[in-house]
Backbone as CSV, one residue per row, in Angstrom:
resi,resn,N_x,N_y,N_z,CA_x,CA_y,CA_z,C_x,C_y,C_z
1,UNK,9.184,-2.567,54.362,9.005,-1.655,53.224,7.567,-1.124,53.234
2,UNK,7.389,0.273,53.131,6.241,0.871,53.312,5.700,0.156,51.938
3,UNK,4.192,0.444,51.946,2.873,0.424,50.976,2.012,0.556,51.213
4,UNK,0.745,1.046,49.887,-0.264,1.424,49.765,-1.011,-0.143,50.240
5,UNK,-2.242,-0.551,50.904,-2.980,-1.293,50.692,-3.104,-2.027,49.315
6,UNK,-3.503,-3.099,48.903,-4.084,-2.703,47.690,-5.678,-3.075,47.429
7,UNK,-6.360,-3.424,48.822,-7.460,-3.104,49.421,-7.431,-3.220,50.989
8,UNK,-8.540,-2.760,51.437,-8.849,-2.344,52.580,-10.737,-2.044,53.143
9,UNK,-10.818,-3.022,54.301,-12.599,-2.858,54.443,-12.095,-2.670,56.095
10,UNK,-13.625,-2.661,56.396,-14.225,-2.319,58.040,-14.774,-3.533,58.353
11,UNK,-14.257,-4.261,58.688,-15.207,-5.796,58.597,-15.020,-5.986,60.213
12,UNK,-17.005,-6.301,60.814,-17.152,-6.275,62.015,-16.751,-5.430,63.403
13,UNK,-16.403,-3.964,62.978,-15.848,-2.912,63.499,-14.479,-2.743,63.436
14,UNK,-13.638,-3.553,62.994,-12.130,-3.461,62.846,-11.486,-3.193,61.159
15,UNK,-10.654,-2.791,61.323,-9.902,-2.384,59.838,-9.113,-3.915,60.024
16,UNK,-9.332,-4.252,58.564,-8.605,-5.238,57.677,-7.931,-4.361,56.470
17,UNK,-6.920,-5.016,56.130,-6.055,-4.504,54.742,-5.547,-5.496,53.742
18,UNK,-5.471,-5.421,52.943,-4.658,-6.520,52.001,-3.136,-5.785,51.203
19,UNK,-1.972,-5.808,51.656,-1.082,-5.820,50.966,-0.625,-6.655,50.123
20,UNK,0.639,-6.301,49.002,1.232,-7.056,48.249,2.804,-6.714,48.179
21,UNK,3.589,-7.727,48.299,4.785,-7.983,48.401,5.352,-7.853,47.255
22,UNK,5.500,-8.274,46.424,5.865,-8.032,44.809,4.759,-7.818,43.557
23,UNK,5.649,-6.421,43.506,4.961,-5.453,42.947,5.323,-6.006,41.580
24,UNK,4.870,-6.525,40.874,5.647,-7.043,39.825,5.476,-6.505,38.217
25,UNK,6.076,-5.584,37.452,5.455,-5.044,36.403,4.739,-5.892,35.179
26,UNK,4.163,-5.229,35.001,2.914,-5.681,33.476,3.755,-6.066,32.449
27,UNK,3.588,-7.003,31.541,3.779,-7.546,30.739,2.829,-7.462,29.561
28,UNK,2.496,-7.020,28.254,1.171,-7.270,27.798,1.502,-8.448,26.726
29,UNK,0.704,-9.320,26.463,1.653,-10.404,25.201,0.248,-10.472,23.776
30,UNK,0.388,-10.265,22.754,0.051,-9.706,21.300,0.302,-10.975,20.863
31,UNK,-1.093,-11.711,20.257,-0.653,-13.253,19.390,-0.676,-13.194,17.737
32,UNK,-0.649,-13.870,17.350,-0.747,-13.721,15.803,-1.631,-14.417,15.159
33,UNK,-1.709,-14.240,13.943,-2.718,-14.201,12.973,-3.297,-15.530,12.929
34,UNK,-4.329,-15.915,13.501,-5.057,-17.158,13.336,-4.147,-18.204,14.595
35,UNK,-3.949,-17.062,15.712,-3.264,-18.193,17.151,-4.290,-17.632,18.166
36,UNK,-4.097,-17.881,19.292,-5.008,-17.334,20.150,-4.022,-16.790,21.450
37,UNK,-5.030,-16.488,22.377,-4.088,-15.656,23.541,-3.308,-17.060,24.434
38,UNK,-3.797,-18.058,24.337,-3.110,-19.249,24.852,-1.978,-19.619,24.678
39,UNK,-1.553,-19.363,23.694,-0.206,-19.586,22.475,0.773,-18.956,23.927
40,UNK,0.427,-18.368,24.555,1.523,-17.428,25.647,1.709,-18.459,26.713
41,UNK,0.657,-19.383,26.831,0.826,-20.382,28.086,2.286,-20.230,29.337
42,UNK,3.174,-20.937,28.009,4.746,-21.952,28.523,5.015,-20.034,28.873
43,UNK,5.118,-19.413,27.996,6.125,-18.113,28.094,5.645,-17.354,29.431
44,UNK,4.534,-17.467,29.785,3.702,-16.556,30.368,4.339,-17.226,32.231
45,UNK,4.648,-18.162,32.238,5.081,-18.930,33.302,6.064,-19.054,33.544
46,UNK,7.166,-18.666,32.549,8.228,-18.961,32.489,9.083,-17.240,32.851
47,UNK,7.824,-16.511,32.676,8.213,-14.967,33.284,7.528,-14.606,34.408
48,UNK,6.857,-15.421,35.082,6.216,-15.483,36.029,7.315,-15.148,37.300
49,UNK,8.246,-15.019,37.595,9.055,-14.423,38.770,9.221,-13.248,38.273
50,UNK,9.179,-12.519,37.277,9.381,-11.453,36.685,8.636,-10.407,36.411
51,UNK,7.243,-11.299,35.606,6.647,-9.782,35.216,4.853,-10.819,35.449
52,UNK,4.156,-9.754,35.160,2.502,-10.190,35.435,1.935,-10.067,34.402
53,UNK,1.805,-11.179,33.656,1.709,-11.688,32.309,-0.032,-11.010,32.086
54,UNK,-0.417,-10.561,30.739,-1.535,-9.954,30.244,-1.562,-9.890,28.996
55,UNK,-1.809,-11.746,28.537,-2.019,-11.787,27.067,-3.208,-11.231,26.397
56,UNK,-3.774,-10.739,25.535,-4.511,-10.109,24.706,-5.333,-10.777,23.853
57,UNK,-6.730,-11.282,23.822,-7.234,-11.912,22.599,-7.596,-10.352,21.505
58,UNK,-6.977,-10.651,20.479,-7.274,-9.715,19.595,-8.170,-10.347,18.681
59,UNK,-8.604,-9.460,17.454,-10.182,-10.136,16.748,-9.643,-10.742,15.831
60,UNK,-7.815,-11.127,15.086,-7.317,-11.621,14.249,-7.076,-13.132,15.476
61,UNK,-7.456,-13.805,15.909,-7.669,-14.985,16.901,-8.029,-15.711,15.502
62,UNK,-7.889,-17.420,16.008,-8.196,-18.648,15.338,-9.676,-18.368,15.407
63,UNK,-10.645,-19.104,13.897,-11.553,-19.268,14.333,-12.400,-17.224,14.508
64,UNK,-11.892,-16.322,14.081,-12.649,-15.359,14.213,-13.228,-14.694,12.917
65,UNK,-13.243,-13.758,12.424,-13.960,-13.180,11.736,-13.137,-11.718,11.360
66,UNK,-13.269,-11.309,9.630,-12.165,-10.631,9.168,-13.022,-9.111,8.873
67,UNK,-14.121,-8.903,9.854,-14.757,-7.700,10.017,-14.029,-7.002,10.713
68,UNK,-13.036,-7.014,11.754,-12.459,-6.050,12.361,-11.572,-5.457,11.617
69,UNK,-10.678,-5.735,10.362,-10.312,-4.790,9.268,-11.132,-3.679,8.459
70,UNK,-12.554,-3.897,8.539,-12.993,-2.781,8.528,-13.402,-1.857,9.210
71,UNK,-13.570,-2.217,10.559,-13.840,-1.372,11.395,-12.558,-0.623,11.986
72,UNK,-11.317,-0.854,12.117,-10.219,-0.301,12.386,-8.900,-0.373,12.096
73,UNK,-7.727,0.297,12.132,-6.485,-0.357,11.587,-5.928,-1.415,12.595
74,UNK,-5.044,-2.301,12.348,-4.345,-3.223,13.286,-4.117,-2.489,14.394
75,UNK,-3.135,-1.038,14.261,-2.265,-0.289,15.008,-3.806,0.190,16.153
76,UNK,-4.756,0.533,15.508,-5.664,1.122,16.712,-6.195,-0.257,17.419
77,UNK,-6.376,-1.184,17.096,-6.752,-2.381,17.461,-5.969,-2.397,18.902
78,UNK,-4.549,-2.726,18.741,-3.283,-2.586,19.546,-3.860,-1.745,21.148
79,UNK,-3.587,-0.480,20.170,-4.089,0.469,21.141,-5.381,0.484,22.334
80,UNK,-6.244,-0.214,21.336,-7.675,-0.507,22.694,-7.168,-1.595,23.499
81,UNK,-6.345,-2.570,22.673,-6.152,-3.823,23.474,-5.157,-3.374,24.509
82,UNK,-4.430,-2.470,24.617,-3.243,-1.922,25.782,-4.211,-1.138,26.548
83,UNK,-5.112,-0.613,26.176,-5.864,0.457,27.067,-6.785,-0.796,28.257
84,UNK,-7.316,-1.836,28.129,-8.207,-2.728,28.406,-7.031,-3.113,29.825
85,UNK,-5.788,-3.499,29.766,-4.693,-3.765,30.862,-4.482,-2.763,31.940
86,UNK,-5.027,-3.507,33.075,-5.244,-3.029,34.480,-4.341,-2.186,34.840
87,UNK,-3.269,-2.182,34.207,-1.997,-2.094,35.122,-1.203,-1.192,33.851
88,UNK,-0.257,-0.526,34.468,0.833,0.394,33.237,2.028,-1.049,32.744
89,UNK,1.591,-0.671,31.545,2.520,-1.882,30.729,3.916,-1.824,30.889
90,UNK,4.679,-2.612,31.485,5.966,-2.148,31.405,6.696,-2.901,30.053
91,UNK,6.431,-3.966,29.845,7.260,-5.023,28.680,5.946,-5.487,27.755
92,UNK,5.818,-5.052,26.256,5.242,-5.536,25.498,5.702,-6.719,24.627
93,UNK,5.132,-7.813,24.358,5.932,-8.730,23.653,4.479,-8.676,22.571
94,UNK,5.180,-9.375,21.188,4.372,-9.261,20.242,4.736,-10.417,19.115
95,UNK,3.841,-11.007,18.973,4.342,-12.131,17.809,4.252,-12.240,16.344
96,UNK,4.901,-12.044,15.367,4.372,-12.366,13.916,3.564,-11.022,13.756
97,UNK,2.123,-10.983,13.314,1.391,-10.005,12.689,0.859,-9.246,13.799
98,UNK,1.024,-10.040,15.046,0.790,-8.874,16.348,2.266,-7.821,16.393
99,UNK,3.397,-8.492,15.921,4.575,-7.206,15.974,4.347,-6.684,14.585
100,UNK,3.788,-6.941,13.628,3.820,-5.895,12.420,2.558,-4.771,13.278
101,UNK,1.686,-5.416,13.755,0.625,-4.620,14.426,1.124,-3.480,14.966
102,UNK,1.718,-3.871,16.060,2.629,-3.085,17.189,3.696,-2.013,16.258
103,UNK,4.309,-2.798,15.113,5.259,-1.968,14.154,3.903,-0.747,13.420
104,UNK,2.745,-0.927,13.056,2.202,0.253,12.537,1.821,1.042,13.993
105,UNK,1.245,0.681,14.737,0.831,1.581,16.123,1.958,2.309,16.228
106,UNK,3.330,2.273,16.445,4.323,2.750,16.577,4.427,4.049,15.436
107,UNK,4.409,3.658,14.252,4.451,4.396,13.312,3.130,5.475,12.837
108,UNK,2.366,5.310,13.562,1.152,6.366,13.487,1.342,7.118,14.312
109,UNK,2.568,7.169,15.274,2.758,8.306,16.233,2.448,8.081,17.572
110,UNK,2.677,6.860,17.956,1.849,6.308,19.670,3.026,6.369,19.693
111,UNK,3.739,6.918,21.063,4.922,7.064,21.922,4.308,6.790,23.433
112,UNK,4.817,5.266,23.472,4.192,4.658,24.611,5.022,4.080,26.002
113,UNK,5.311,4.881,26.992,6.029,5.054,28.041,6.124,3.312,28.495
114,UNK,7.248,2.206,27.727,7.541,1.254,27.684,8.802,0.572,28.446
115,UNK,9.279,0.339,29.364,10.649,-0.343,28.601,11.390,-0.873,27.975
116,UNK,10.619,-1.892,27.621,10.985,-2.568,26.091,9.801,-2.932,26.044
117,UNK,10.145,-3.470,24.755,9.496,-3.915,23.357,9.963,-4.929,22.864
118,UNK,9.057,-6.213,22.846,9.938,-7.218,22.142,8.727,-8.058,21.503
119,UNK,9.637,-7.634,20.064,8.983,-8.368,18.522,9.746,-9.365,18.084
120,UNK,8.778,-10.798,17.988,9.088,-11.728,17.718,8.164,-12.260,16.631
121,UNK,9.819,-12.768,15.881,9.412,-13.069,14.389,8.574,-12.017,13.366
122,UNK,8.686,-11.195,13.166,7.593,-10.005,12.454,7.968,-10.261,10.760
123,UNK,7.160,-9.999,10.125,7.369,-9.991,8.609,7.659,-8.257,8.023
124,UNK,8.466,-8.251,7.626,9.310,-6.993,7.360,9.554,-6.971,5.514
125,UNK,9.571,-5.690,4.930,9.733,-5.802,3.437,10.863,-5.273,3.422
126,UNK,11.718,-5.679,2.381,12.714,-5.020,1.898,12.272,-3.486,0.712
127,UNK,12.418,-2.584,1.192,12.198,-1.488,0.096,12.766,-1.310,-1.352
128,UNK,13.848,-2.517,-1.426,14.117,-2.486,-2.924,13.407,-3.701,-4.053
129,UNK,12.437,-4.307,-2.855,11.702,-5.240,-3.682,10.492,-4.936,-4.238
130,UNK,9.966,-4.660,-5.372,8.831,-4.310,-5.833,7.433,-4.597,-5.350
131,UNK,6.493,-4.398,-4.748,5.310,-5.292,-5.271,4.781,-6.015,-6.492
132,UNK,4.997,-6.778,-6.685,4.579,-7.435,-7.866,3.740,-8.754,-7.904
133,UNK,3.166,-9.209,-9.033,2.789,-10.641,-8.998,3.783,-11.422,-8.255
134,UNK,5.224,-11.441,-8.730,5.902,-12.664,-8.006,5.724,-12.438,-6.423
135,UNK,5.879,-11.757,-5.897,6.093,-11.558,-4.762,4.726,-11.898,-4.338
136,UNK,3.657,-11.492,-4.713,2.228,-12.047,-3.972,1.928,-13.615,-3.974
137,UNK,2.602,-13.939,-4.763,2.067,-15.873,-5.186,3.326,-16.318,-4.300
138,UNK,4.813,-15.951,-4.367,5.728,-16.062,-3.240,5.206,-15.961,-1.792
139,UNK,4.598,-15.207,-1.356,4.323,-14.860,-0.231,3.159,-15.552,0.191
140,UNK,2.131,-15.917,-0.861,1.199,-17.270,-0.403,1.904,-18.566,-0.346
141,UNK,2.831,-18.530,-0.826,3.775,-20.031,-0.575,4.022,-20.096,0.929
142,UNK,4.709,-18.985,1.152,5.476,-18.578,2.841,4.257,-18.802,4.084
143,UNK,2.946,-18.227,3.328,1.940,-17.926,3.746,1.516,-19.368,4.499
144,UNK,1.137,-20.031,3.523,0.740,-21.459,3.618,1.935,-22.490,4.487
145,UNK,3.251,-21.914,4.575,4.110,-22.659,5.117,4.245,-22.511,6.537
146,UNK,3.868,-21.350,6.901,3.437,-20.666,8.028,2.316,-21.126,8.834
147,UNK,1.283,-20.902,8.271,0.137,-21.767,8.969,0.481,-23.575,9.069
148,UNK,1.484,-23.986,8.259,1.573,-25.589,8.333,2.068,-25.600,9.567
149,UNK,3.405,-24.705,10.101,4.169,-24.674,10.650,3.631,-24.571,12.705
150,UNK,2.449,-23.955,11.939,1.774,-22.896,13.183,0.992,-24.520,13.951
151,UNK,0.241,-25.235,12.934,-0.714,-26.045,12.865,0.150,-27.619,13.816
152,UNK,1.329,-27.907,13.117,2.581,-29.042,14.014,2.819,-28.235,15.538
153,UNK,2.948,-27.130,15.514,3.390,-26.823,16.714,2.163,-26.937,17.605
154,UNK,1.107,-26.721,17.204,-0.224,-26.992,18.528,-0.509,-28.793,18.650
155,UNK,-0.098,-29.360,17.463,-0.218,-30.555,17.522,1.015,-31.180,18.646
156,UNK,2.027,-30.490,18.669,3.076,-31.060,19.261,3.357,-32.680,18.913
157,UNK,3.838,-33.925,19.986,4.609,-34.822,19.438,3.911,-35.641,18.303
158,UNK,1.878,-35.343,18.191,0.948,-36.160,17.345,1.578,-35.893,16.198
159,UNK,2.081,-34.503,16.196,2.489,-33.909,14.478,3.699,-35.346,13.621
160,UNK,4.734,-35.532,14.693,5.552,-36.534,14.143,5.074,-38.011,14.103
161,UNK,3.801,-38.349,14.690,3.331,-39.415,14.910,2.516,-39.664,13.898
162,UNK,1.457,-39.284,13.715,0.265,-38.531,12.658,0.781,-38.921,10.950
163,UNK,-0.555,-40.139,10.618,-0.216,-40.083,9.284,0.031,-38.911,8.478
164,UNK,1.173,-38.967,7.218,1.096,-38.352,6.736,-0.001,-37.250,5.745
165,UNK,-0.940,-38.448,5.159,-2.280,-38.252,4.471,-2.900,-37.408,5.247
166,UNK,-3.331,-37.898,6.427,-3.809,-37.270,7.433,-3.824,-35.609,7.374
167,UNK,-2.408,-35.718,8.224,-2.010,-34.111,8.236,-1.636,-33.402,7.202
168,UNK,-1.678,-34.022,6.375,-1.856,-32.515,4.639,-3.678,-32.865,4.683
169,UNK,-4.537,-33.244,4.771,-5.743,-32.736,4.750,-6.551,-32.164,5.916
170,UNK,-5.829,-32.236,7.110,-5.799,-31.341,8.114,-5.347,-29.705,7.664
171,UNK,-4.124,-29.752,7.056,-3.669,-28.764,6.538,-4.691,-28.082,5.386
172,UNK,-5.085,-28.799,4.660,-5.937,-28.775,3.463,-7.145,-28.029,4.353
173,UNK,-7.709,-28.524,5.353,-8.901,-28.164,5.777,-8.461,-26.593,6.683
174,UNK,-7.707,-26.279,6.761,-7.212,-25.414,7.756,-6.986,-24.173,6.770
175,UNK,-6.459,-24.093,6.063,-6.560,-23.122,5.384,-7.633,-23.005,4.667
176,UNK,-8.669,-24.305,3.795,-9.989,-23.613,3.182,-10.675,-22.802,4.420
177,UNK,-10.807,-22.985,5.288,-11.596,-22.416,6.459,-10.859,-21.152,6.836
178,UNK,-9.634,-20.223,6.692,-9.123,-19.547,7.028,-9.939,-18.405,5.688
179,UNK,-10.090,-19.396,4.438,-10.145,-18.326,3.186,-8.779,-17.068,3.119
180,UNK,-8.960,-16.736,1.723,-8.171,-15.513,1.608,-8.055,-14.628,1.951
181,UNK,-9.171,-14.078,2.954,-9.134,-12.792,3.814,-8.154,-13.126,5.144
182,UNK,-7.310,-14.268,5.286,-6.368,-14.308,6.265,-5.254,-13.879,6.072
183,UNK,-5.189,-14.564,4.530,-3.855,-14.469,3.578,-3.764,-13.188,3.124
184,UNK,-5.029,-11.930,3.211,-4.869,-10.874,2.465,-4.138,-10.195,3.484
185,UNK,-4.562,-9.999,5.012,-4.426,-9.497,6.072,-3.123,-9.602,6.139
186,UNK,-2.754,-10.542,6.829,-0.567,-10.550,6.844,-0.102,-9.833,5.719
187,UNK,-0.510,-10.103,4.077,0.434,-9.520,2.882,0.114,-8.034,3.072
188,UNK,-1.133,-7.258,3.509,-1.167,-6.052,3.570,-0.402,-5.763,5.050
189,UNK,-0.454,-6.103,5.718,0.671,-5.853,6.492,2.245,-5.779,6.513
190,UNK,2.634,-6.900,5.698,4.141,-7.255,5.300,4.934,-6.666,4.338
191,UNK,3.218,-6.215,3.039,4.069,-5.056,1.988,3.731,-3.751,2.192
192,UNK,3.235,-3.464,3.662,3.290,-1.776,4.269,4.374,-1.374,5.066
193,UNK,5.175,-2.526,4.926,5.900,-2.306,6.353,7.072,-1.542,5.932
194,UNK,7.781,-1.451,4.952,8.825,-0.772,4.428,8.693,0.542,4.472
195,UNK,6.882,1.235,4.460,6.659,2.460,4.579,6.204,3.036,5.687
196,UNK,6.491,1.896,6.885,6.420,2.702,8.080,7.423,3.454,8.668
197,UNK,6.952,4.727,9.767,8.132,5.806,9.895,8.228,5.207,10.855
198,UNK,9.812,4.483,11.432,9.982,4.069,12.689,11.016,4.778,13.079
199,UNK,12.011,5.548,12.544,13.134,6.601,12.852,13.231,7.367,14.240
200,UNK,11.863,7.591,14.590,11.137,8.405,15.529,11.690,7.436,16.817
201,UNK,10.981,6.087,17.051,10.595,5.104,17.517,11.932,5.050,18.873
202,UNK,11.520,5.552,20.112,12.616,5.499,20.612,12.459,4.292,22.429
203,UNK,11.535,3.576,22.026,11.704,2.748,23.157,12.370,1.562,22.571
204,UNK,13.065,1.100,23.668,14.620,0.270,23.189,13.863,-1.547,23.269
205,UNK,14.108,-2.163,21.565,13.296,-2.735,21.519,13.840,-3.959,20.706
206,UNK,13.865,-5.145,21.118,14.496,-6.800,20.861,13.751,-7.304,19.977
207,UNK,14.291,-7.673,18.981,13.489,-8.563,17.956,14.550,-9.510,17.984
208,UNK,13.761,-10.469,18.069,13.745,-11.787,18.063,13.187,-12.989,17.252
209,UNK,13.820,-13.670,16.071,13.498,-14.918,15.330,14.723,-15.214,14.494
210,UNK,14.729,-15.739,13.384,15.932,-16.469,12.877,16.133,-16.002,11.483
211,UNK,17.268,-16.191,11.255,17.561,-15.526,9.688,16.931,-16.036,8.868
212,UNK,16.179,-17.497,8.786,15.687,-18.503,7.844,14.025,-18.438,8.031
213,UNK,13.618,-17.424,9.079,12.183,-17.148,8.516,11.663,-16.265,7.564
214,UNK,10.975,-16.917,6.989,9.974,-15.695,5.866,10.402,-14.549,6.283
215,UNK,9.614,-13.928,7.443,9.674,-12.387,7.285,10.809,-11.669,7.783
216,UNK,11.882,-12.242,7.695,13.342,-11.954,8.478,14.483,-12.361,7.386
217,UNK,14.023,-13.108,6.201,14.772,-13.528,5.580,15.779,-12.688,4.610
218,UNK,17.272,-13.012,4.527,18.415,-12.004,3.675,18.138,-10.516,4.478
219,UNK,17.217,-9.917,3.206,17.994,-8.074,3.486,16.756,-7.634,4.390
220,UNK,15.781,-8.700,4.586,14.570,-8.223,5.090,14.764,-7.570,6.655
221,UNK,15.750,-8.422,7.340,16.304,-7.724,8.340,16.910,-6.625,8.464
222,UNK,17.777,-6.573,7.500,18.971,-5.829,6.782,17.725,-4.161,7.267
223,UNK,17.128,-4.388,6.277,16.200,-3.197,6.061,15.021,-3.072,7.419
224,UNK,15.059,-3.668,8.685,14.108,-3.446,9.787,15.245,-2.769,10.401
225,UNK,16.051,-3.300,10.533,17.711,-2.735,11.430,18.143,-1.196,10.845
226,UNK,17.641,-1.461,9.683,18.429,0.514,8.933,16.863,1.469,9.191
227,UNK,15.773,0.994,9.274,14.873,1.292,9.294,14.278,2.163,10.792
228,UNK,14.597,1.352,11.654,14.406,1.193,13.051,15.610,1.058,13.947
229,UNK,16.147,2.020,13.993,17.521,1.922,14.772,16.972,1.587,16.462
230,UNK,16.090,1.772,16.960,16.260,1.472,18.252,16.246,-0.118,18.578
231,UNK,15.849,-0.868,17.491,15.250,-2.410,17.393,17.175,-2.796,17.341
232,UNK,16.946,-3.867,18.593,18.129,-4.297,18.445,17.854,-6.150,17.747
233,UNK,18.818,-6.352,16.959,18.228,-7.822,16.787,19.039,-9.127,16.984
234,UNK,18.392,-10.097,17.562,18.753,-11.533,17.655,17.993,-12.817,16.797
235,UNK,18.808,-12.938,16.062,18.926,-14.094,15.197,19.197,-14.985,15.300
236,UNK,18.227,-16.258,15.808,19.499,-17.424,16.032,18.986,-18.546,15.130
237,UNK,19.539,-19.065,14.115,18.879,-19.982,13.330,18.048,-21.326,14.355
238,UNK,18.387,-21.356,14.863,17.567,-22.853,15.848,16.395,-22.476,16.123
239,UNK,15.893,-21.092,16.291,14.694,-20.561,16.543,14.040,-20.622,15.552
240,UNK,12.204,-20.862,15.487,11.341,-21.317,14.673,10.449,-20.099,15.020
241,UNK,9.638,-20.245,13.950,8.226,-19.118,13.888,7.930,-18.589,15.032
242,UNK,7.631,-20.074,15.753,6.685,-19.731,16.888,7.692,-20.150,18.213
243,UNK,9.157,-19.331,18.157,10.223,-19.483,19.041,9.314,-19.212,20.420
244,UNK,8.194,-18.243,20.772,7.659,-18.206,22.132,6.904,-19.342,22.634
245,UNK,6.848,-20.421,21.790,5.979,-21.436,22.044,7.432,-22.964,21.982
246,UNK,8.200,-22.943,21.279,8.723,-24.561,20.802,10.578,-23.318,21.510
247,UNK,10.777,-23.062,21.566,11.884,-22.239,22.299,11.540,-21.331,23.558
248,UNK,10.913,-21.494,24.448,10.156,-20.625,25.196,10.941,-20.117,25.763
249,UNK,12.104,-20.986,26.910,13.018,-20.549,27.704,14.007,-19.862,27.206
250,UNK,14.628,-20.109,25.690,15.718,-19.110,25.665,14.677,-17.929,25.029
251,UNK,13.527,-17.628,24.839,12.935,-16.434,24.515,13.209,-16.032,25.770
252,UNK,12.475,-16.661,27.053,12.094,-15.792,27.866,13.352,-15.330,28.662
253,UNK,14.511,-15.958,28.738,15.947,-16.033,29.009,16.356,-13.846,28.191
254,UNK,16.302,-14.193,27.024,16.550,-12.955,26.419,15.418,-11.963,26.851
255,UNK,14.255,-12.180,26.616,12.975,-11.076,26.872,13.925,-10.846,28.773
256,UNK,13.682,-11.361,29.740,14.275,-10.902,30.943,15.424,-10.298,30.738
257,UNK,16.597,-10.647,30.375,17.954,-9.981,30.558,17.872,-8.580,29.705
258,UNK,16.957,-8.805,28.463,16.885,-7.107,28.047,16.081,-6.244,28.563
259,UNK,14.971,-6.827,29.023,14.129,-5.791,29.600,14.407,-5.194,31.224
260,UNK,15.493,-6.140,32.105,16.372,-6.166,32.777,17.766,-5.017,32.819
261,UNK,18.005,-5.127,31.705,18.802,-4.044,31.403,18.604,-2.754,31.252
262,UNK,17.372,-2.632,30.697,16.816,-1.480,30.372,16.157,-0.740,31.052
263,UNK,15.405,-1.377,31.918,14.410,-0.940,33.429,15.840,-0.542,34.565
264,UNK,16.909,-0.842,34.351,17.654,-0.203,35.479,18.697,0.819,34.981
265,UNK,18.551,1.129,33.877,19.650,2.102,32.982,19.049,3.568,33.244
């Protein structure tokens, strides 16, 4: 099979070349709110015959600083972080507040020569639910259940081992240190999302998490699915928040067979 080099020198009067055998398309992977680009580890390996994994530290990382909301929207954030990848993206994956991210970039009018798109777990509003007090003190409940949730899964088997006392003031300490500018960030994301234009939105695109998460929960889907017709969705209750991390293989099982499908249609 013919190819380009993908370098080439004069070394000691003779031509040397370096080819490559599998050409393998870009992958870019989007973490969420207070995770880091590591969180992709298991997934990133587990698509490794497939695609050439290019996780993203974005400035919403563990441990960062809530100045990059003023300096730009999520959606342009997105955008520098896809521009920074060596390579033409073929499969974007996106987690939690990195797919609400990816859901406003989309909706500001970026039409981004993709094959798929796959949003996992995203927090989505229902448009017949008000903003209101209840819903903001609700959503710090979810909020806080979320980060508990986030916090067992990096712990892995210590989490079930691990005094109880213990890990609620682990928890305790994990969120004073996050402060409310973490908690503000996701809710302004989660109660914009009903007013994004995704109608437009025509790269063919898998969401992925479970009927029993927060931001997927009852009509919340109901209303991403009437919203976003190209988003096809899989629900499987056994799947957890952080299904790319504690479910990796049947993520990456689905992320291949759709993006599989779609790259040869």
């Amino acid at each position: 099979m013919a190819s380009s080099p993908v370098s080439e020198s004069l070394l000691y009067g003779e031509e040397l070349a370096v080819h490559r055998f599998a050409e393998l398309p870009a992958a870019a992977l989007v973490h969420g709110l207070e995770d880091d680009w590591s969180s992709y580890t298991k997934l990133s390996q587990l698509l490794s015959g497939k695609f050439r994994s290019f996780p993203l530290d974005m400035p919403w990382r563990s441990g960062g600083t809530y100045r990059w909301r003023a300096r730009a929207t999520s959606g342009q954030w997105i955008e520098g972080g896809l521009q920074m990848v060596p390579e033409p993206v073929s499969v974007l994956v996106a987690h939690s507040m990195g797919a609400n991210s990816v859901l406003q970039w989309l909706a500001s009018g970026a039409n981004p020569k993709l094959d798929a798109l796959i949003l996992l777990s995203p927090f989505y509003w229902s448009p017949t639910q008000p903003v209101d007090w209840a819903i903001f003190d609700g959503f710090r409940e979810q909020f806080a259940a979320v980060m508990t949730a986030g916090l067992q899964t990096r712990l892995g088997e210590r989490a079930h081992t691990m005094d109880p006392d213990i890990f609620s003031a682990m928890v305790r300490k994990m969120l004073e240190k996050m402060g409310p500018q973490a908690f503000l960030a996701l809710f302004d994301q989660y109660s914009a999302a009903s007013s994004l234009a995704l109608s437009h939105v025509s790269v063919p695109t898998l969401v992925i998490g479970s009927p029993h998460d927060p931001g997927l929960l009852g009509d919340r889907a109901d209303a991403l699915r009437a919203d976003m017709p190209s988003a096809e969705l899989r629900l499987d209750p056994r799947f957890s928040h952080f299904c790319h991390v504690e479910q990796a293989q049947e993520v990456a099982d689905l992320i291949i067979a759709f993006a599989d499908h779609h790259r040869s249609a």
